[in-house]
ROVEX-439447 format. One record per residue: residue number from 0; x, y, z of N, C-alpha, C in turn. Coordinates in Angstrom, 3 decimals, padded with zeros to 6 digits. Atoms other than C-alpha are relative to their C-alpha. Layout:
+-----+----------+----------+----------+----------+----------+----------+----------+----------+----------+
|   k |     n_c1 |     n_c2 |     n_c3 |    ca_c1 |    ca_c2 |    ca_c3 |     c_c1 |     c_c2 |     c_c3 |
+-----+----------+----------+----------+----------+----------+----------+----------+----------+----------+
| NUM |        X |        Y |        Z |        X |        Y |        Z |        X |        Y |        Z |
...
+-----+----------+----------+----------+----------+----------+----------+----------+----------+----------+
# end
This chain:
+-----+----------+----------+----------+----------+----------+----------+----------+----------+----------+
|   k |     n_c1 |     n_c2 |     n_c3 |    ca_c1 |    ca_c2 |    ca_c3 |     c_c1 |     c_c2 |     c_c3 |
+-----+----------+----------+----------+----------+----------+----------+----------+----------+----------+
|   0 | -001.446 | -000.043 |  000.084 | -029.536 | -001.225 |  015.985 |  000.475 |  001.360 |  000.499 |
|   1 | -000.401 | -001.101 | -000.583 | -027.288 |  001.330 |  017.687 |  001.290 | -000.128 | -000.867 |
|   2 | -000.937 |  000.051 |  000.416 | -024.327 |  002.905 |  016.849 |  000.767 |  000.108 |  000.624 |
|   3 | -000.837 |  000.118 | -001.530 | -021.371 |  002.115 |  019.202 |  001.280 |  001.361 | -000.243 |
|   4 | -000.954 | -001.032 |  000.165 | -018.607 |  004.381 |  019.747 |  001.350 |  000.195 | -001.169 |
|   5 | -001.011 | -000.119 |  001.010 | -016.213 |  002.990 |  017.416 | -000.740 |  000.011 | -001.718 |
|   6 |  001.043 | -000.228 |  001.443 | -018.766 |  003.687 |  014.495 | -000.765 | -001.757 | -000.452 |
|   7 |  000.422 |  001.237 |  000.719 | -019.801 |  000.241 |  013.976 | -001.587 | -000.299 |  000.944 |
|   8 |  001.433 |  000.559 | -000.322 | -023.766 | -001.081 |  014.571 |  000.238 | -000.973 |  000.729 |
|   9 | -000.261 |  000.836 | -001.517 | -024.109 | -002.600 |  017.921 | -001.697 | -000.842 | -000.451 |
|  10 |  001.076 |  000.921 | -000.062 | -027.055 | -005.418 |  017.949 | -000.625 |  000.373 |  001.217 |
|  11 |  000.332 | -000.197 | -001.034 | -029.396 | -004.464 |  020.512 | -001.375 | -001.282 |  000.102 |
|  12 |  000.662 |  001.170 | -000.411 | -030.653 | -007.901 |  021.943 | -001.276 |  000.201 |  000.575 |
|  13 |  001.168 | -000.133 | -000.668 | -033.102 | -006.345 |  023.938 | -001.432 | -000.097 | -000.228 |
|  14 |  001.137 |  000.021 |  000.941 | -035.566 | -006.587 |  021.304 | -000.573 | -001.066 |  000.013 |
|  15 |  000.638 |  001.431 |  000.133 | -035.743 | -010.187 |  020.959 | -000.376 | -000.727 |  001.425 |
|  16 |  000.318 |  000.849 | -000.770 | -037.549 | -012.446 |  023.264 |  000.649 | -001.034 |  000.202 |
|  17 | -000.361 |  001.012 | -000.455 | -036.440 | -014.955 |  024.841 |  000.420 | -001.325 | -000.539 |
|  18 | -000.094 |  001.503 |  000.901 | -037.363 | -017.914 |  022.897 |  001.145 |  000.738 | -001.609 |
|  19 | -001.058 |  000.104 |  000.691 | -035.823 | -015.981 |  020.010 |  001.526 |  000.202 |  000.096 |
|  20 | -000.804 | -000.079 | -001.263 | -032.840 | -015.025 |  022.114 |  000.766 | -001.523 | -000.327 |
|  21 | -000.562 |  001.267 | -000.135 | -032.595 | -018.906 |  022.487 |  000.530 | -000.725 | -001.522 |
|  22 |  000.168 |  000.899 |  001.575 | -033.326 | -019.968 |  018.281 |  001.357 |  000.688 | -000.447 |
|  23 | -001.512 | -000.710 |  000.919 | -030.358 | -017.400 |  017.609 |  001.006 | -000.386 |  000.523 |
|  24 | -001.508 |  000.661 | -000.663 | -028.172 | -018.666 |  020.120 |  000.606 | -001.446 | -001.121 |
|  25 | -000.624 |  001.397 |  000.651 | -028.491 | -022.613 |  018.659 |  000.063 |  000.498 | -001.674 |
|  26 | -000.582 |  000.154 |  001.944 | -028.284 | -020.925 |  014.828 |  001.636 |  000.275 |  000.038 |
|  27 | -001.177 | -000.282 |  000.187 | -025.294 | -019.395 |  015.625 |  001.101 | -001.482 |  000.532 |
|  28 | -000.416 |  001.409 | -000.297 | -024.126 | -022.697 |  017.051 |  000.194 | -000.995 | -001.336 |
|  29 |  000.268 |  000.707 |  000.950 | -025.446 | -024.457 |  014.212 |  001.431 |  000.184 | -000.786 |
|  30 | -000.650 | -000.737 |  000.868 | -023.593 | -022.451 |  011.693 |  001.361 | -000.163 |  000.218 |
|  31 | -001.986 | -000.208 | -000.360 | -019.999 | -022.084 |  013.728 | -000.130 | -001.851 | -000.266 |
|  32 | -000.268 |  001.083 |  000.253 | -020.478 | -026.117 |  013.389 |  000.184 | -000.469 | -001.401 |
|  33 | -000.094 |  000.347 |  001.645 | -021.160 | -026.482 |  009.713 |  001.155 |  001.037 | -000.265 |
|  34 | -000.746 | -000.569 |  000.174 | -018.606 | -023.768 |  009.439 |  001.441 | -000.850 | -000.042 |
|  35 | -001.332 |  000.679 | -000.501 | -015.655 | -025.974 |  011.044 |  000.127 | -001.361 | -000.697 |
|  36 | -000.024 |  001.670 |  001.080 | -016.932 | -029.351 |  009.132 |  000.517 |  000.458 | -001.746 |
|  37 | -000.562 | -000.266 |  001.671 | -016.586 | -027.328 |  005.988 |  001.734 |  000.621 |  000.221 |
|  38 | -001.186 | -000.216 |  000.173 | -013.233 | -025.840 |  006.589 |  001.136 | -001.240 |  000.312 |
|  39 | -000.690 |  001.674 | -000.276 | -012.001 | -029.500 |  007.885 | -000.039 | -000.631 | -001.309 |
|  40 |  000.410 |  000.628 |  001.471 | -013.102 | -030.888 |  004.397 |  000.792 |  000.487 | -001.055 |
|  41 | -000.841 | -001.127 |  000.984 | -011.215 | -027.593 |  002.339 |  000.924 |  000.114 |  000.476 |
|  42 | -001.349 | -001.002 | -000.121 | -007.873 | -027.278 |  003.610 |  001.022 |  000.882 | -000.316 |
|  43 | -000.453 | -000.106 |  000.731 | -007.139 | -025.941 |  000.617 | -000.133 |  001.703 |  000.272 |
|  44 |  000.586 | -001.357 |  000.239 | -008.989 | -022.730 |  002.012 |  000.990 |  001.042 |  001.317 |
|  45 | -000.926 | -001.093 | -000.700 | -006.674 | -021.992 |  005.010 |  001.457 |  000.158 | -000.763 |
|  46 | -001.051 | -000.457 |  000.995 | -003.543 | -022.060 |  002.470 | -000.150 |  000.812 | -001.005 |
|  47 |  000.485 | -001.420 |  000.963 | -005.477 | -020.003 |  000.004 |  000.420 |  001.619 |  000.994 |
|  48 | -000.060 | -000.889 | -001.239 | -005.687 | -017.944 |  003.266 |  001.469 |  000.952 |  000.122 |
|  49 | -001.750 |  000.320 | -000.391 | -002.404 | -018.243 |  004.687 |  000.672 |  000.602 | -000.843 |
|  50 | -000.226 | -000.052 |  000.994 | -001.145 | -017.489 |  001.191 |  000.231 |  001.361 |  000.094 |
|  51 |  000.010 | -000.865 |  000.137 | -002.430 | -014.559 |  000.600 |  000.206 |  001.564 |  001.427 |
|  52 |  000.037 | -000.798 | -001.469 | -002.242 | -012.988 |  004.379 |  002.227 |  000.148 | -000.193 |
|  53 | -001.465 |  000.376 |  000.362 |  001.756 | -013.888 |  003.429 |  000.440 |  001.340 | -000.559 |
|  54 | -000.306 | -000.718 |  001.273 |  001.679 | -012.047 |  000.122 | -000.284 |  001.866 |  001.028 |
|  55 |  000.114 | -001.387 | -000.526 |  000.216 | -009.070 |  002.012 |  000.710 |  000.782 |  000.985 |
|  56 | -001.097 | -000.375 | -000.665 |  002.763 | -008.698 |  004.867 |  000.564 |  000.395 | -000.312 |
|  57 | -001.815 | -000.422 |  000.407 |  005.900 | -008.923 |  003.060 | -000.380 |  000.969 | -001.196 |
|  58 |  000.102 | -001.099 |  000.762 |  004.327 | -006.611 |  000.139 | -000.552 |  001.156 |  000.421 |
|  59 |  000.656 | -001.476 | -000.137 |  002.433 | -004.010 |  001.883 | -000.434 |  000.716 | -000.951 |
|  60 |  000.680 | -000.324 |  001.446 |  000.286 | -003.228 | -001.019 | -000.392 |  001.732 |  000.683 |
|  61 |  000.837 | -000.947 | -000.006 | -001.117 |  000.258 | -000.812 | -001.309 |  000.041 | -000.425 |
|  62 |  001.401 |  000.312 |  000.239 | -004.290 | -000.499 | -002.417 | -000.174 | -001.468 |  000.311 |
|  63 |  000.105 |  001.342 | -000.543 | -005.211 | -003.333 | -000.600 | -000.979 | -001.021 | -000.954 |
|  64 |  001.195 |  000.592 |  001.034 | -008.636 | -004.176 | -002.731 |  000.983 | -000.420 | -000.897 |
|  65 | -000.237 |  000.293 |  001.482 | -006.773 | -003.761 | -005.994 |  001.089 | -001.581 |  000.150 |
|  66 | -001.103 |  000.806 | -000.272 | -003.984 | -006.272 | -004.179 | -000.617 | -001.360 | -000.187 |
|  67 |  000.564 |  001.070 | -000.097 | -006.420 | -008.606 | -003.103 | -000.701 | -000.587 | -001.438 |
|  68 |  000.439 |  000.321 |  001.051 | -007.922 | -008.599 | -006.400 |  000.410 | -000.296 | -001.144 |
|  69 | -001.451 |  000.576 |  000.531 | -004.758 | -009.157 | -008.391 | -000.233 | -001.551 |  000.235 |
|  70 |  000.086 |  000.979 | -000.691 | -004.430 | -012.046 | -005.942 | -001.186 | -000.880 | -000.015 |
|  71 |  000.699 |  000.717 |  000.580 | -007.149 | -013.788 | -006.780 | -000.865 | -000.368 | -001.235 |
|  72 | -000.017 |  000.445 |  001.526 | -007.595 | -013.892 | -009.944 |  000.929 | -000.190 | -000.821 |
|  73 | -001.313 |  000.181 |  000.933 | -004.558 | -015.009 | -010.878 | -000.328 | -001.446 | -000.733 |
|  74 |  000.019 |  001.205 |  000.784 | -004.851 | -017.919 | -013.303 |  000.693 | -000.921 |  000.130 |
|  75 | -000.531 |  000.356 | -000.293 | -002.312 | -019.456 | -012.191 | -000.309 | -000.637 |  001.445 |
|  76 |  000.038 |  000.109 | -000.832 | -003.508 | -019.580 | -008.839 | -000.056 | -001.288 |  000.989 |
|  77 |  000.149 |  001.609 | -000.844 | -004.833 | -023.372 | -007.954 |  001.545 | -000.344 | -000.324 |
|  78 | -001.392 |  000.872 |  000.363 | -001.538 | -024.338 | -009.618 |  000.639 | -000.086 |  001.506 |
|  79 | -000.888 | -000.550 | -001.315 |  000.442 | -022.337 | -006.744 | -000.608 | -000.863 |  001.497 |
|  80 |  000.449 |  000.841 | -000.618 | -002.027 | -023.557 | -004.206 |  000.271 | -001.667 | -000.053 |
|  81 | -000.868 |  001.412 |  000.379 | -001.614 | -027.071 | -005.282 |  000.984 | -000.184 |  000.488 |
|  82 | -001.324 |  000.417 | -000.165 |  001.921 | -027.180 | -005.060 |  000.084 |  000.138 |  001.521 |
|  83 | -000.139 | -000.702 | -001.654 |  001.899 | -025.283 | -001.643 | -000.707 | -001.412 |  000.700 |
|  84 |  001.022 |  001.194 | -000.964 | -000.896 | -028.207 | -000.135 |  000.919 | -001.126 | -000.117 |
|  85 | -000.541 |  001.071 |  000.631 |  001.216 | -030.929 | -001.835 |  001.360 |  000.320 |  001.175 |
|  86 | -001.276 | -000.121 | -000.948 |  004.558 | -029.614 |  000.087 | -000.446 | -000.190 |  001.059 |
|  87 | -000.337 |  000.022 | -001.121 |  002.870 | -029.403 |  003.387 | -000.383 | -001.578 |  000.389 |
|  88 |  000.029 |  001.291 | -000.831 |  001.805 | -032.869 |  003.327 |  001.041 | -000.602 | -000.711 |
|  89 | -001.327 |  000.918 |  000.191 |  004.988 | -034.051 |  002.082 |  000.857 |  000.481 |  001.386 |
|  90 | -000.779 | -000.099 | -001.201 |  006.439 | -032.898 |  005.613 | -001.358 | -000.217 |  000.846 |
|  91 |  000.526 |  000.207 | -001.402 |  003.694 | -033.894 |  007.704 |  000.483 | -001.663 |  000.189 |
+-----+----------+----------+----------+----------+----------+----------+----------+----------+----------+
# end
């Protein structure tokens, strides 16, 4: 691993062979597929999303962690969700 200019660990492929090269290509394949079947199944997870990407705009938290962590553990929370999923398929 290297370290790139903007501080973050660059993957240096050069290492792997070929064939593995190829096994990482189809995992990552794999994965972005089971990825998209599961978020097709949860839609509940881009309004969780959505939600909270919302909450964080229009509040501009300063502590973002402590925000996010507020934000999900609110007890209340499936309720809100709920209702929110429930409205958008009452207008689709």
């Amino acid at each position: 691993m290297m370290a790139g200019k903007d501080g973050l660990v660059k993957l240096d492929v050069g290492v792997l062979s070929a064939e593995q090269q190829e096994k990482l290509r189809q995992f990552k394949i794999k994965t972005r597929i089971e990825n998209e079947k599961y978020l097709r199944s949860h839609p509940e997870v881009e309004v969780l999303i959505g939600d909270f990407l919302r909450d964080v705009l229009l509040k501009r938290p300063a502590d973002i962690r402590e925000f996010a962590a507020d934000h999900f553990t609110n007890p209340n929370l499936h309720v809100v969700i709920g209702s929110k999923m429930k409205g958008n398929s009452d207008m689709e």
